[in-house]
N, C-alpha and C positions, 0 to 999 in steps of 0.2 A: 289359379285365382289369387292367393297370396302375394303372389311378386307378379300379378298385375299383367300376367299374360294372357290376355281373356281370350285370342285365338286359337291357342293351343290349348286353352282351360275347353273352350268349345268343342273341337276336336276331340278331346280325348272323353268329354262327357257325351256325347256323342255314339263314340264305339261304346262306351258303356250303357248305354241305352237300346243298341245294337244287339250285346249281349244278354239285355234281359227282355229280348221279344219288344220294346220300346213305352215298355207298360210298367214304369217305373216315375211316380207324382216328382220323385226327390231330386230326380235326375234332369225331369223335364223342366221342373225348377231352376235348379242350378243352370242348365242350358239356359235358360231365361234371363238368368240375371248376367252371364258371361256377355251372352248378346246387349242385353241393358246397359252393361258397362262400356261397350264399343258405340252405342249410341245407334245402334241397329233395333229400333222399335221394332217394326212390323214382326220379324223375326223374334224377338223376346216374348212380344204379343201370343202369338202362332206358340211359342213352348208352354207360354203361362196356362194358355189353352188344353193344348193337350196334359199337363196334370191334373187338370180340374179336370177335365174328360176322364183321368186315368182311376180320379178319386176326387169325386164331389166335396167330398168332405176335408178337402185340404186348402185348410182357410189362409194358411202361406200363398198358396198357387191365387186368388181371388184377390188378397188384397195386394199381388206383384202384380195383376191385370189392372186394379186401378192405380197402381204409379204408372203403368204404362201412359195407360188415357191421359193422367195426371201430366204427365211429362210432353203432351201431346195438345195440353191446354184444354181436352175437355173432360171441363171439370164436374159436367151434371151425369158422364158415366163413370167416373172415376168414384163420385160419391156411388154411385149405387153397386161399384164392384168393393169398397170399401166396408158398407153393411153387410153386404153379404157375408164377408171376413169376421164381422164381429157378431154376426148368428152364431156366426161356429165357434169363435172364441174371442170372450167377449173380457179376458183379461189380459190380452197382448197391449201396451201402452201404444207401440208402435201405430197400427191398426188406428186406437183413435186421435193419435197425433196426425197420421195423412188423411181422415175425413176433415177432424177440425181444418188442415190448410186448404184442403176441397173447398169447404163451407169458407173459408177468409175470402177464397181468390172468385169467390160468388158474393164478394159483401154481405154474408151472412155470418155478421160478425159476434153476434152473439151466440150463434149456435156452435161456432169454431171454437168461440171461448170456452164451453161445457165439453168441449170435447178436447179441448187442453187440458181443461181443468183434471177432467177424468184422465188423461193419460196419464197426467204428474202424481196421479192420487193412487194409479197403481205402481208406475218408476219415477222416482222427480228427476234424476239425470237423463230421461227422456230426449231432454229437448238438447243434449249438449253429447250424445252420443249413438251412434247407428247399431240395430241389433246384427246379431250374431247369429241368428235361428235361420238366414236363409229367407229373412225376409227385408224388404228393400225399401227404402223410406222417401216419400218426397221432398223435397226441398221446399224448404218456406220458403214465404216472400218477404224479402229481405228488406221491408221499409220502415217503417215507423210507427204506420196500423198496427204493422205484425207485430212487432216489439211491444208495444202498448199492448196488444190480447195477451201475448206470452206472460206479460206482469200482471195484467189482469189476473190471469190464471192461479199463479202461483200467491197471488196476497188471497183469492180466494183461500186458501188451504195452509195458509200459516205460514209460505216459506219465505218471508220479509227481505232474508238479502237478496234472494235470485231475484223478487221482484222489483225491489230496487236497483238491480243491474240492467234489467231490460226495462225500466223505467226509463232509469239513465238512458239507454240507447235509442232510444225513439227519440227521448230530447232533443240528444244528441244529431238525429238525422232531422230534425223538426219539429216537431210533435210542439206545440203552441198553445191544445185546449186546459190551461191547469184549472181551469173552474169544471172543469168533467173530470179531473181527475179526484179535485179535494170534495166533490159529491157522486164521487160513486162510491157504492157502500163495500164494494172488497176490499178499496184502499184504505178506508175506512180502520177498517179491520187490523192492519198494518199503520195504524196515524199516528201509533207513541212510540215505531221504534226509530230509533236516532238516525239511523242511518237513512229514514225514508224524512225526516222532520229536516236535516240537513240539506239536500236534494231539493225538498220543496222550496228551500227557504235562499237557496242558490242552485238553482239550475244550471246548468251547464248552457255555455254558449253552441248555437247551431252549427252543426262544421257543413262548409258548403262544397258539393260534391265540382 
């Protein structure tokens, strides 16, 4: 898995699932995410399953089911294998970093936003790095909207320059409404630090794709 050989990561997890009678969450996992790597959904889907079958209560195995869905574009079961995940543990940032992007890529943007909000409020380098625990993250969407909640999120809870970075970047991709930014009340909340006063005050020109 480390050097990215995810067929032979397969295989070999595999015979080790082989060896423990095939009733092993951790392993059905890790098979899951080998397959998710090769871009072999159905297959990742089908391992995600059998951990959660192997052990309900393995809230890794539920919220890899909804990146699957996630990555599959449906995104109204992906939210619901994602709550499932945060019944069971509800202080993984991860976990409500891929509902909030669920809830984005449903224009429910406000609700993505509290579930940034909360993901930063348990990791704030959440959003600029993939966990480690074997569990698998979706992909934002990579526009302008997103950038804007991402900052949203982050002036909610103090942290001025991340928000001014993804500020910046939505600008940067388009983002045109500054009368919604200079009244909404997060930004608010970040309006005397310099970095966010200078920004409003020269925006960045749009770079056109």
């Amino acid at each position: 898995m480390a050097r990215k050989n995810y067929a032979d990561a397969a295989d070999y997890y595999y015979r080790a699932l082989k060896q423990s009678s095939f009733k092993d969450p951790l392993l059905w996992n890790k098979l899951g995410i080998a397959f998710q790597e090769e871009s072999k959904l159905r297959s990742a889907r089908q391992a995600y399953a059998k951990a959660t079958h192997a052990n309900p209560n393995f809230a890794e195995g539920w919220n890899n089911l909804g990146t699957v869905y996630f990555l599959d574009k449906k995104y109204g079961k992906s939210v619901w294998y994602y709550q499932r995940a945060i019944k069971l543990k509800s202080d993984i940032a991860g976990f409500h970093m891929n509902l909030g992007t669920s809830y984005y890529h449903q224009k429910k943007f406000d609700q993505a936003v509290e579930e940034y909000r909360t993901a930063l409020g348990i990791d704030p380098k959440v959003a600029v790095h993939q966990s480690q625990t074997g569990t698998t993250v979706s992909a934002g969407g990579a526009d302008m909207e997103f950038y804007f909640c991402l900052a949203k999120a982050f002036a909610s809870i103090g942290k001025a320059e991340d928000a001014v970075r993804y500020l910046r970047r939505a600008l940067e991709d388009g983002y045109s409404d500054t009368k919604r930014i200079e009244e909404d009340p997060d930004f608010k909340k970040i309006s005397q630090y310099p970095g966010y006063i200078e920004l409003m005050q020269n925006p960045p020109v749009a770079i056109k794709n």
